[in-house]
N, C-alpha and C positions, 0 to 999 in steps of 0.2 A: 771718628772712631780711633785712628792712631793718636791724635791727642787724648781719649780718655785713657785710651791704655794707658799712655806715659803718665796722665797724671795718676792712676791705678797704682802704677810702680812704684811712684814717687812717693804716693801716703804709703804704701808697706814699707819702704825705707826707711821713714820717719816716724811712723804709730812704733814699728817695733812688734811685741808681741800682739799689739790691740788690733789684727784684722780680724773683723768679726766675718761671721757666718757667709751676713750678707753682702760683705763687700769680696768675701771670697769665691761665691755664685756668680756674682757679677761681673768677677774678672775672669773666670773661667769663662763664663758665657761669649764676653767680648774673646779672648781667646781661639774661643774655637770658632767662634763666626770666621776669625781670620785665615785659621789653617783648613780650614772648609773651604775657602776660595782658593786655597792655595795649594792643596795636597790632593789628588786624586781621589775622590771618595769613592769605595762602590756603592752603587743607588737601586743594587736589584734587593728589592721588597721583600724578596722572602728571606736571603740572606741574610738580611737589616730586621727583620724581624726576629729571626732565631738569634743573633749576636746578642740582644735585646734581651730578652727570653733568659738566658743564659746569664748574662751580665747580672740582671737587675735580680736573678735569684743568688744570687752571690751576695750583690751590693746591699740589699734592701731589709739583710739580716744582722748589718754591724752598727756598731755603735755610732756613725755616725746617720741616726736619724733625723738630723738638723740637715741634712740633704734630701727634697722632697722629689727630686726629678734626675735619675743617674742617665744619664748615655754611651752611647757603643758604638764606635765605626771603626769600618773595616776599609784601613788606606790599601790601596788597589796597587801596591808596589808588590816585588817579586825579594826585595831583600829582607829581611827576616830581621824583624824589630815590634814595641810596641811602646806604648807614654800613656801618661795619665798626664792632667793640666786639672788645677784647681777646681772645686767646686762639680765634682760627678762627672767629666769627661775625660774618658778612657777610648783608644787608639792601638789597633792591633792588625800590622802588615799582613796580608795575602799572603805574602811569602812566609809568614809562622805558621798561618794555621793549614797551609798545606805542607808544611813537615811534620804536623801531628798525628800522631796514629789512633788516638783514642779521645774522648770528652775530657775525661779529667786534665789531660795534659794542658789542653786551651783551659780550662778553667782554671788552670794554677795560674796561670800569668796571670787572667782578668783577677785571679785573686790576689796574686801580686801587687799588679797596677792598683786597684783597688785599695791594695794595702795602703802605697802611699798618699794617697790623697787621706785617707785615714787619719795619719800620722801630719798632715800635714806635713808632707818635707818638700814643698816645690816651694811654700809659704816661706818655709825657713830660711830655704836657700838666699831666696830675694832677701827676708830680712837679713842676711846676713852680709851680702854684695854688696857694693858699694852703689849709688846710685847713677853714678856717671855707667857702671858697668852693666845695673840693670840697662838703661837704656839705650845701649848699642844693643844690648843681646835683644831686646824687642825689635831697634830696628831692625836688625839684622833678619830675624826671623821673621815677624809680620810684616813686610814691609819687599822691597826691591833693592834695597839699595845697595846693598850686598851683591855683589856679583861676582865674586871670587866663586872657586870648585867647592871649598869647602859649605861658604853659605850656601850655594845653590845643593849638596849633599843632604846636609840638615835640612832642610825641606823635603828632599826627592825620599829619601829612606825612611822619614817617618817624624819628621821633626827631635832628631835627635838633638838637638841644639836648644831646643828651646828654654831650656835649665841645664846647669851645665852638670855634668856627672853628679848620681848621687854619690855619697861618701858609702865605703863599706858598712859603716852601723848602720846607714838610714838601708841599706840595702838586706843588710840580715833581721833588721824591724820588720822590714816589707814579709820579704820569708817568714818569718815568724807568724805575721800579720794574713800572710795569704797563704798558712796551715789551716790556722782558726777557721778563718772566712770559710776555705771551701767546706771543710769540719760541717762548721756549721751551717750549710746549704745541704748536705747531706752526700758530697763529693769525696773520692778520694784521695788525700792529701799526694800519691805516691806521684800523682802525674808532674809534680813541681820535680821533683830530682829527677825522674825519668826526661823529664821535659831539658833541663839542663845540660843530660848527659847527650842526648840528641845531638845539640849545638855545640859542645864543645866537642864532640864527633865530626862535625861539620867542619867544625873551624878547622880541623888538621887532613879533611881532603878539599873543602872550597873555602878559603876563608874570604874572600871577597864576601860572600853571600853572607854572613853573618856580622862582619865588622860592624856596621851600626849597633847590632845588640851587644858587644861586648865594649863598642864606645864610650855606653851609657849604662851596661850592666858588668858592674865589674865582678870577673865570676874563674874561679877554677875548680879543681877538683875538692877541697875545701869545704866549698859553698855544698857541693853534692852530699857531703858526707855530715853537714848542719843539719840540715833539712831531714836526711834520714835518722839522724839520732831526735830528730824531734818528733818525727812519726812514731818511732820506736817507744817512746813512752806514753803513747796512746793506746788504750785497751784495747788489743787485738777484734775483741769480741765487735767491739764497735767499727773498728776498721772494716770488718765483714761484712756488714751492713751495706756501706756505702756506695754510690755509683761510679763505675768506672768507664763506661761506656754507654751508646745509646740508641737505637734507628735513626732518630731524629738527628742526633750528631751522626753520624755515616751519611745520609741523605743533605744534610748542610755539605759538608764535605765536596761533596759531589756536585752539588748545584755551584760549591764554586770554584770546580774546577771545569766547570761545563761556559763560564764565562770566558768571555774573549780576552788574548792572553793583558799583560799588565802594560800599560804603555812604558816604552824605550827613555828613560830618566834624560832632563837636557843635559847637552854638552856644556860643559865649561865657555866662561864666554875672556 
């Protein structure tokens, strides 16, 4: 398996633009098979079925329908983060979606996340790194070998390492990207800025608790003030419409704070 990754790695370094479809499925898939073994997932059924639910009405209304199978987990960590990984695998900590107060707010991330896979910026990023560099950052990630705080971090919070920071545009694309989206699932875009303001509230009485999402989400006050000038030019009348809330989201909620609490992250070795 860790040699297909690497050589996975290897043909994006060298095709350049030309990873197709198929070969982006494929490396996502091996992907997550790995951080599935490696990151806490929660496996309660109902939870995983609503995350699901949720996601794939999001997902299964963008333009990338050359994705015939999207997926959704929910890492069982208490620090507040989320990823996408090529080819329909999207990743959303415990710890966010119990700082959400409402559905739309969790859907503006999956529509986020969502976004970039979209956009392909995880693809990009590899094309763009060097090849020697992609392949530490795999080992380091899939792999053991890493045993420094920080490798063992990027794992325990949510695989924040596993690409390294997007860049501001690929991050205001995503925004952008995951207005449309929920838009067009019939969600209310507002939960994206509200959802940010949350966190950056957080970060100035706990910032431990969020540092992984601002590791790999680079964001200030800025970012909040994008996203509402882009709502702002959508027809109120339609905004109206939209959902902001739900039972079914209140009762998700609940079932997973009713779960036993998140395991205690390893120690540094």
């Amino acid at each position: 398996m860790r040699r297909q990754l690497a050589g996975l790695a290897l043909a994006v370094t060298l095709t350049g633009c030309g990873v197709s479809t198929q070969q982006e499925i494929e490396m996502g898939g091996q992907y997550a098979q790995q951080i599935n073994q490696q990151l806490p997932i929660i496996n309660d059924p109902e939870a995983n079925r609503y995350i699901n639910l949720l996601g794939d009405s999001i997902a299964r209304l963008t333009s990338r329908t050359d994705i015939p199978d999207w997926k959704f987990f929910i890492v069982d960590s208490r620090e507040v983060n989320a990823f996408a990984v090529p080819g329909g695998y999207v990743y959303v900590n415990r710890g966010l979606i119990e700082r959400t107060q409402r559905m739309d707010q969790l859907a503006g991330v999956l529509g986020h996340e969502i976004g970039h896979v979209v956009k392909r910026h995880s693809i990009k990023q590899m094309q763009q790194a060097q090849g020697a560099n992609v392949g530490v950052t795999l080992a380091c990630v899939l792999t053991r070998i890493c045993e420094s705080q920080a490798g063992q971090a990027a794992i325990q919070v949510g695989g924040t390492a596993l690409f390294a920071k997007f860049s501001r545009a690929d991050e205001t694309e995503a925004d952008e990207e995951g207005i449309q989206n929920v838009v067009r699932a019939g969600i209310s875009p507002n939960g994206i800025p509200e959802m940010f303001q949350i966190l950056l509230n957080e970060r100035q009485s706990n910032p431990s608790a969020v540092e992984g999402w601002f590791a790999t989400h680079p964001m200030e006050e800025d970012r909040i003030a994008n996203t509402r000038a882009i709502i702002a030019q959508i027809n109120p009348a339609v905004l109206r419409t939209l959902s902001t809330d739900s039972q079914r989201y209140q009762q998700f909620k609940a079932r997973i704070r009713s779960l036993p609490p998140s395991p205690t992250p390893r120690a540094s070795r």
